[in-house]
C-alpha positions, 0 to 999 in steps of 0.5 A: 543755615545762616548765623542768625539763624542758628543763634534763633534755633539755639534760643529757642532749643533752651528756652523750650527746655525751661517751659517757655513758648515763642510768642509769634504775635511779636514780629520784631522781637525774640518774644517767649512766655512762661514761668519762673517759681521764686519763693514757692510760687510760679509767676508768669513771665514773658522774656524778650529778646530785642536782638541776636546781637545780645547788645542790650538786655531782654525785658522781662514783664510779670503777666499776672503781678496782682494775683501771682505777686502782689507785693512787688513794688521794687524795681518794676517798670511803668510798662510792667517790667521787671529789672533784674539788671543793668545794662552798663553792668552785665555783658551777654556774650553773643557767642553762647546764646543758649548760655547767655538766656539761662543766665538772664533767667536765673538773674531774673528769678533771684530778683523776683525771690529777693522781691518777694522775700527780702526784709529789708526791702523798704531800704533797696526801694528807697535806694532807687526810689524816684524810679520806683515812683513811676511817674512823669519826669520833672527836674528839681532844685529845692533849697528849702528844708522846711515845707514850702510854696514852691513853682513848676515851670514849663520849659519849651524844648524842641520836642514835646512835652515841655521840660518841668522844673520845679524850684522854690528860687526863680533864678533857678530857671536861668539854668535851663533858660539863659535867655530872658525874655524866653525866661519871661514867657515860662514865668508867665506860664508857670503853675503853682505847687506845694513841697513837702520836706522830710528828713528820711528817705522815701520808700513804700512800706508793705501795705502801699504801691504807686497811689492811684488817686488822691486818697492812695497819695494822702495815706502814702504821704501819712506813712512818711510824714505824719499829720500832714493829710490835711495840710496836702488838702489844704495846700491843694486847694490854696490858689482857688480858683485859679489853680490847683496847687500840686504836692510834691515831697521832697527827700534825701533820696529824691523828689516825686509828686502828684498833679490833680486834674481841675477840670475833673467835673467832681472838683468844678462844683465848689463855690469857695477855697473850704468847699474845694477842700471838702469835696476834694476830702470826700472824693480822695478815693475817685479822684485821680492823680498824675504821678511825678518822678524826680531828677535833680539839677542843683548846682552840687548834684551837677558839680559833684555827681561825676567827681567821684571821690574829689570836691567840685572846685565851687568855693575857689578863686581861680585866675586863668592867665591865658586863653589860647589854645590850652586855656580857652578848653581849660576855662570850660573843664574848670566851670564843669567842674564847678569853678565859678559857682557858690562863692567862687570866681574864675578870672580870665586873663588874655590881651590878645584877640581870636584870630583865623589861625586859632581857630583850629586848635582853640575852643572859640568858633569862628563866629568869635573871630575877632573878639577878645578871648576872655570876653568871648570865653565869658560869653559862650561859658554863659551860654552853657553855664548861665550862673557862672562867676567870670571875670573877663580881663583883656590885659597885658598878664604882667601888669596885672600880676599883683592883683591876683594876690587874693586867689587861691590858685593862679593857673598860668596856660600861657605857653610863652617860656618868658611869661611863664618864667615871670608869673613864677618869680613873682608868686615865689618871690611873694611867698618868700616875703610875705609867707604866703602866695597863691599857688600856681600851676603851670601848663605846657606843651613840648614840641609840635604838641608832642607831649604836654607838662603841668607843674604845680609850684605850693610851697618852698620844698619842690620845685618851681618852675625855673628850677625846671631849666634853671639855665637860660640857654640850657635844656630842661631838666625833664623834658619829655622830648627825645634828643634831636627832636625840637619845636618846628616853627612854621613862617607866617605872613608878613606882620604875624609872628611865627607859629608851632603848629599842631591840631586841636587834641594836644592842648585838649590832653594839655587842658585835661592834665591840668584839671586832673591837678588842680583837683587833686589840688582841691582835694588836697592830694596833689601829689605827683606835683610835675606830670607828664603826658606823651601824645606823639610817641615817636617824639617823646621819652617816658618822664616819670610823674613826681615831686621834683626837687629845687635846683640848687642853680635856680636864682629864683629859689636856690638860694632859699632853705625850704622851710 
């Protein structure tokens, strides 16, 4: 007997067991029905199975929800199903397939006693809300928190249905939209919509479910925001006779609403916006409605989702003196990060232009060849991030030292000892005489990108980054490079300087580094300020991260009592 074989007989053994029958009707799938008693009742149930491999979870559809659990509203599906788990946190061993269906059964009915029996049940709903809507998906971005005349776009992707956002800002839409004369075209078929704001999260109280029908809408929206019945009619009606208006309400907790067909033969009778409002009042409960679930793109939902506990880097000016190898993937983890974005700025600052030699390790395609780094980083940053704040310098970095006075933060992804040892003595020199300097962070790769450092230089009691090799012609104090193991340069043509060469992933690891720094920077937990990361092993030595102290040799700082 084949292995597939004997998982399909074991599968069948235990489910027979519990009651259930294979359902033989579905030909791609494990299908079995039966039933599960959950708070004193027998609900039917069909499981099925989309594998042996047991690489995803098996769905689980009521078969009779209305009669057998009427009440059920938290985490059902459009299609009937039931989510007892995710798939990202439980993993069904492929191994023990008899074992793996009694717990997925087990899991299932808990979920359908706690749905049944739960308390507090408004509150889990209301903790998943949108989903629970079970409507069509549209992106958000309202910044209004009072009610307010709003706009839904359709965006043209290449499949269909459109893209919906809605907004009460037009220039929301050049997030999704970076071009401007297809921005046109989407504001020229843009439909009108109505929101209203309320201050406590959505659920659905005992007595409602996903509204059907105009009426089901008005009484859910009474539930969450009193006295608003006749308001959403009027709202409805307000475009007459070009549009109907569609209602949306928004929440802490997301954003759904409904559409109303105006072709709907009931509706095409009014002469005049009152009459509208009347039929439409009179109909609520044959009229139907398109159901909408949210999903945010706000600037802060994008910046701050993925971050965890760390703030987004949105309020900060930040210049970037380099953007070669390490600066130029730098520049875009720093955008994602939210660098450049509400009152912030990112300054990029290169005098050098992309060439073929670059091309291999840098984050510029080919089609930027040519171009200055700073202005095709801008540009292709654009190209993803449209409301971005970038300044794109090509100038030699040296001369243009004093004018970053301003920043919070300078983050030197140079690479060139010389010019790294400028930039530092410059901001140290300025913090000593004028009590205050940006900080500044320096980044770097060892060797044939054998292993990558940061430093960050914030104040007088650590290091800074001559303090690393405070003399000229001697080695760094914590070089991650074993003994005997150096940079191998590599001849280049007649009229090109000599290269180090290494691929693309060291100054990716280089560029991740840095970030993970400067957040904790931001967070204001920058501690370790020196980190180190090992990418080719058998070239490199463990440095452990810290605060390094200053070198009492360093003629940048040495002389200086830390304050």
């Amino acid at each position: 007997m084949s292995d597939e074989a004997q998982r399909a007989k074991d599968l069948l053994r235990t489910l027979a067991h519990k009651g259930f029958k294979r359902d033989r009707s579905e030909t791609k799938a494990y299908r079995y029905t039966g039933g599960l008693k959950a708070a004193g009742r027998d609900v039917s149930v069909s499981i099925t199975f989309p594998d042996l491999e047991f690489t995803r979870l098996p769905e689980l559809i009521l078969l009779n929800p209305e009669q057998e659990a009427p009440h059920v509203v938290a985490h059902l599906t459009a299609s009937g199903g039931f989510c007892f788990a995710r798939n990202e946190d439980l993993i069904l061993d492929r191994y023990d397939v008899g074992g793996t269906a009694l717990m997925c059964l087990e899991l299932a009915r808990r979920g359908l006693e706690r749905a049944l029996t739960h308390k507090h049940l408004e509150q889990e709903i209301a903790q998943e809300f949108p989903q629970h809507w079970l409507g069509m998906p549209f992106y958000y971005d309202i910044a209004a928190t009072d009610h307010i005349h709003a706009t839904l776009y359709y965006v043209p992707r290449n499949r269909e249905p459109n893209l919906v956002l809605l907004t009460d800002r037009v220039d929301v839409l050049k997030r999704l939209v970076s071009d401007e004369a297809a921005r046109r075209n989407v504001i020229a078929s843009s439909r009108p919509a109505f929101v209203f704001c309320s201050n406590t999260d959505l659920t659905f109280g005992r007595d409602h479910r996903q509204p059907l029908t105009l009426a089901a809408f008005i009484a859910w929206l009474e539930s969450v925001l009193p006295n608003t019945g006749k308001r959403a009619i009027t709202e409805l009606a307000g475009r007459f006779p070009d549009h109907l208006v569609s209602l949306f309400v928004n929440a802490p907790n997301g954003c759904v609403g409904i559409l109303v067909d105006a072709s709907l033969p009931i509706l095409r009778g009014a002469q005049r916006q009152q009459g509208l409002e009347r039929i439409a009042m009179a109909n609520a409960a044959t009229i139907g409605v398109q159901r909408y679930s949210g999903t945010r793109v706000d600037l802060p939902f994008i910046f701050r989702r993925n971050l965890n506990s760390h703030p987004p880097l949105t309020d900060k000016r930040i210049a970037l003196v380099g953007c070669g190898t390490i600066g130029s993937h730098l520049a875009k983890f720093l955008v994602q990060s939210g660098a450049g974005h509400d009152d912030g700025t990112l300054l990029l600052l290169d005098n050098q232009t992309l060439e073929p030699g670059n091309v291999g390790r840098h984050y510029l395609g080919t089609t930027s060849i040519g171009d200055s780094k700073p202005g095709a980083l801008k540009a292709e940053i654009l190209r993803q991030f449209p409301e971005t704040n970038i300044l794109p310098m090509t100038a030699d970095a040296v001369g243009f030292l004093e004018t970053l006075a301003g920043y919070d933060l300078i983050v030197d992804a140079t690479g060139e000892e010389a010019l790294s040892m400028t930039i530092n003595h410059h901001f140290v020199a300025h913090r000593y005489d004028h009590e205050t300097a940006p900080d500044v962070l320096h980044v770097r790769l060892f060797g044939n990108g054998a292993a990558a450092q940061a430093l960050l230089v914030d104040g007088p009691n650590f290091a800074c980054f001559k303090c690393l090799k405070p003399d000229h012609s001697g080695n760094w104090r914590f070089s991650p490079l074993k003994s005997g193991v150096s940079a191998a340069q590599m001849v280049a043509a007649c009229g090109e300087g000599q290269y180090i060469a290494y691929g693309v992933a060291a100054p990716v690891m280089a560029a991740a580094l840095a970030l993970q720094l400067i957040l904790d920077w931001k967070n204001g937990t920058p501690t370790p300020r020196m980190r180190t990361i090992r990418i080719e092993k058998k070239d490199t030595q463990e440095v452990a991260d810290k605060n390094p102290d200053r070198s009492p040799r360093c003629p940048v700082c040495g002389n200086h009592q830390a304050e």
